[in-house]
C-alpha positions in Angstrom: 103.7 90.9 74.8 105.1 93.5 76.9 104.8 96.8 78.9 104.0 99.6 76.2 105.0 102.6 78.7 105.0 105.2 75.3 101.8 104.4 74.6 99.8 104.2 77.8 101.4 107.6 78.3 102.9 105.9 82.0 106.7 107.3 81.6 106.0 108.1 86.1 106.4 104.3 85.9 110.3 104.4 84.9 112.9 106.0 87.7 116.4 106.8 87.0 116.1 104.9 83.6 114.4 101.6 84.8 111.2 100.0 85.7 109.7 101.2 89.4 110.1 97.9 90.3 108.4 98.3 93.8 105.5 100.5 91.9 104.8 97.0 89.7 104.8 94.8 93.2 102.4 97.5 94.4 99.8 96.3 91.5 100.7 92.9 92.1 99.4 92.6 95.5 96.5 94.6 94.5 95.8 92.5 91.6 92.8 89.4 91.0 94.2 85.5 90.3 93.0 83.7 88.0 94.1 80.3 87.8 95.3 78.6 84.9 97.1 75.7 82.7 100.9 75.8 84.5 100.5 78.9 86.5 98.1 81.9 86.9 97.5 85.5 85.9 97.1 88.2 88.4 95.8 91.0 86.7 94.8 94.9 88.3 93.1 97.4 86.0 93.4 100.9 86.2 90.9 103.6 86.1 91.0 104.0 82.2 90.5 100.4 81.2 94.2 99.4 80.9 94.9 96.0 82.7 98.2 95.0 83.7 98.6 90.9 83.2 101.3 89.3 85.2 102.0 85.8 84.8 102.8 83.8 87.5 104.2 80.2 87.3 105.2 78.7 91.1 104.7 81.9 92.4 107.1 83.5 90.4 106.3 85.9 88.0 107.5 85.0 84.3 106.4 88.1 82.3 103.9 91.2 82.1 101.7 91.8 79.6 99.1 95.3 79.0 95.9 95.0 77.5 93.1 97.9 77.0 89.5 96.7 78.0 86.9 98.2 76.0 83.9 96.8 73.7 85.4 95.5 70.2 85.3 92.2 69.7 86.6 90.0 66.8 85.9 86.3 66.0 88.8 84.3 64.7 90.0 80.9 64.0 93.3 80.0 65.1 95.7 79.1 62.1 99.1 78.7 63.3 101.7 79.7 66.0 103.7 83.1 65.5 107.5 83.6 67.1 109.2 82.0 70.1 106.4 81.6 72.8 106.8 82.8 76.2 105.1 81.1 79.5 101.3 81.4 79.8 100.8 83.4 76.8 100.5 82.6 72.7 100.8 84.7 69.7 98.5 83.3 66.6 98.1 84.1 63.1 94.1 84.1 63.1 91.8 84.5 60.3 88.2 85.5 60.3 85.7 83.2 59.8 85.3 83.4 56.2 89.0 82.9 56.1 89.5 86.1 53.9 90.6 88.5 56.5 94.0 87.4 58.5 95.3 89.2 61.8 97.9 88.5 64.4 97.0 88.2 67.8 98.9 87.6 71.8 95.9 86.1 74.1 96.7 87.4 77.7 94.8 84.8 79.1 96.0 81.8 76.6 96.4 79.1 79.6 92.6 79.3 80.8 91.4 78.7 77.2 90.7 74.6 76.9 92.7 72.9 74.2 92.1 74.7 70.8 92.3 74.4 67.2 92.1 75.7 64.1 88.2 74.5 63.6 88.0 76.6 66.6 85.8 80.1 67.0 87.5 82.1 69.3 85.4 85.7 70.6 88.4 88.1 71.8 88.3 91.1 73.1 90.7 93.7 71.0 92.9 95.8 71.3 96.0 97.1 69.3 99.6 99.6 70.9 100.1 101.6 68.0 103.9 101.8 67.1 103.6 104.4 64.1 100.4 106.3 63.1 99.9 108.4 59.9 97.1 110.8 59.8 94.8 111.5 56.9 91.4 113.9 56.7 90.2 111.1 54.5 90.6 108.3 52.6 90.6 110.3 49.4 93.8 112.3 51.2 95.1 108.9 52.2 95.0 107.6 48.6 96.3 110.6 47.4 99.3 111.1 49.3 99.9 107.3 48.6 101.2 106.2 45.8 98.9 103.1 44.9 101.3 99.7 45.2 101.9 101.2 49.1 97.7 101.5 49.8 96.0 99.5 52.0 92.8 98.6 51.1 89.9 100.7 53.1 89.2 99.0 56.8 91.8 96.2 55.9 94.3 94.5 58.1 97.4 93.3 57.0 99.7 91.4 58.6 102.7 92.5 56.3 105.9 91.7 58.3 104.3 87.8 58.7 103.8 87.3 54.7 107.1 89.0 54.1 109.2 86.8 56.4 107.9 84.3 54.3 108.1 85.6 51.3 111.1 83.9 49.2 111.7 86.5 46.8 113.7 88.8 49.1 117.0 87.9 50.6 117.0 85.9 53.6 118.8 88.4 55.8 115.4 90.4 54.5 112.8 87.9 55.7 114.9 87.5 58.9 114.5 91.2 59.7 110.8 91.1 58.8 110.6 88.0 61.0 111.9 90.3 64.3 108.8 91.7 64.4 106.2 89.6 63.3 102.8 90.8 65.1 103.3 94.3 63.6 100.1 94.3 61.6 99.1 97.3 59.2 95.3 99.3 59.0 94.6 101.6 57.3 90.9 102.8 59.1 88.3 105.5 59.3 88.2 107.1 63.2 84.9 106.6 64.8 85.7 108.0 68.4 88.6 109.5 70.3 88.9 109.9 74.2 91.7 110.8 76.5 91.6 108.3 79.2 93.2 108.8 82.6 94.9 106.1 84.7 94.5 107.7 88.0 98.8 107.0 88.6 99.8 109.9 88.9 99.3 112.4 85.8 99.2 109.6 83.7 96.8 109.2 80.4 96.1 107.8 77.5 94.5 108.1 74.3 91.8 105.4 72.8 90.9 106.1 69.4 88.6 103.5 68.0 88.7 102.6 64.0 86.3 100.3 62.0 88.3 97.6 60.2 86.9 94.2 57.9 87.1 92.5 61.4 85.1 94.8 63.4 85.8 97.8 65.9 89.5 98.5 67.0 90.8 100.6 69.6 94.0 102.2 69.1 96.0 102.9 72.5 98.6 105.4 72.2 99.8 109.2 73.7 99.9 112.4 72.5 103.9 111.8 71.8 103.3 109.7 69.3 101.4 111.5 67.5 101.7 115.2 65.0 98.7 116.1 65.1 95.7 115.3 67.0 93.4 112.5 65.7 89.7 113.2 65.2 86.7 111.4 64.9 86.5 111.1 60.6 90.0 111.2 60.1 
């Protein structure tokens, strides 16, 4: 995964065009082990939910990763691996358990899950850093402003750069672009809530908007820079 600093609204956390390196070792001290397969996690959580995952291996640490807490929670069955994986973490291609919904998933805490497979039911928590949002009043203004081959079925998750780096149709340099940027997942999803959530770093916030998908409740983190016009519950 990675540190979504658009998103989580947490710019304070870059000086001078980097990381506040010393800021991150601050939350490291302060932050919980848990142990694990290989290494551990240390994790802190801020005041609005959003937990900061650093893996350790041999007391170094090997990578950061940001996760939202909050309520949703979807039940998948692992399928198969996704992309190049990095220490202590894994990125699946999941269905549901009827096997006719598909998502892509990175488990923050991979190495404290016992051996797995895809007969397995796994309950995880959700969460999804949005990286483009369009806004509708409806879905009868979504459909209509869409033309229909680009719609997304209502509350449906797609996992479109994944079947399209597969997809031998298209040039390779095609699926090999697509294949960059594999866990980008489309939705297209009525709003049930929206709250501004603070971090307590500074000025820092957030938003959380929660959709209802095929899966089950989703919530959307992302800041008001990302976004033309505000997002309202029924949107």
């Amino acid at each position: 995964m990675a540190l979504y600093i658009t998103n989580t609204g947490l710019e304070a956390l870059v000086v001078d065009g980097a990381i506040d390196e010393r800021q991150l070792l601050a939350w490291y001290e302060e932050g919980e082990t848990v142990s694990a397969q290989g290494g551990s996690y240390r994790t802190v959580v801020l005041e609005s939910g959003l937990a900061i995952i650093f893996r350790v291996v041999e007391d170094e640490i090997v990578g950061i990763d940001m996760h939202m807490k909050g309520r949703s929670i979807w039940t998948g069955k692992p399928l198969l691996r996704v992309g190049e994986q990095e220490p202590l973490s894994i990125t699946l291609l999941m269905t549901s358990q009827s096997e006719r919904s598909a998502f892509i998933a990175t488990l923050v805490h991979a190495a404290t899950l016992p051996q797995f497979d895809e007969d397995s039911a796994l309950d995880l928590q959700v969460c999804a850093f949005v990286q483009a949002l369009d806004i509708y009043d409806s879905r009868a203004s979504y459909e209509e402003a869409t033309p229909l081959e680009m719609q997304i079925g209502d509350k449906k998750i797609l996992p479109y750069n994944f079947i399209m780096s597969r997809d031998e149709a298209i040039a390779e340099d095609e699926r090999e672009r697509f294949a960059l940027a594999q866990t980008l997942v489309l939705i297209a999803a009525p709003v049930i809530a929206v709250e501004t959530r603070s971090h307590g770093f500074g000025e820092s916030s957030c938003i959380v908007a929660t959709v209802g998908t095929e899966m089950g409740h989703l919530d959307l983190v992302f800041s008001e820079s990302q976004v033309p016009t505000p997002l309202k519950k029924g949107a």
